[in-house]
C-alpha positions, 0 to 999 in steps of 0.5 A: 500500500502506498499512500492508502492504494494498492501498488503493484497488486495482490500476490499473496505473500505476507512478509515480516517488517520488524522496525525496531530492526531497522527495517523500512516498510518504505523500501522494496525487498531487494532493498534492504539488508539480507539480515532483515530479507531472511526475516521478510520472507515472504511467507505463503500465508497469514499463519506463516507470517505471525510464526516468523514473527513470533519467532523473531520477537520471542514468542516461539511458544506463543499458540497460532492463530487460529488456535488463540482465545479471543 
């Protein structure tokens, strides 16, 4: 998303961006260091996407999404 409109289109792939990194959800993939590309992903789904993340902040025991009381 760019400026609240879709830029480039849907691909179907969920990728991590993790600020307090250093990560800049302004700059494209192939922009950033490989470090925070191995955390990007992409990841094939949503579910994919929270584990990498909970990963990478500690939360590797966390329960997944769809197994989370609401």
């Amino acid at each position: 998303m760019i400026d609240g409109h879709v830029d480039g289109g849907y691909t179907g792939r969920y990728e991590v961006i993790c600020p307090v990194c250093g990560d800049d959800p302004n700059l494209s993939y192939d922009q950033v260091p490989t470090d925070l590309q191995m955390l990007r992903g992409p990841s094939e789904s949503v579910a994919g996407g929270l584990a990498a993340f909970h990963g990478h902040v500690g939360l590797a025991d966390a329960a997944p999404a769809d197994e989370a009381v609401t």
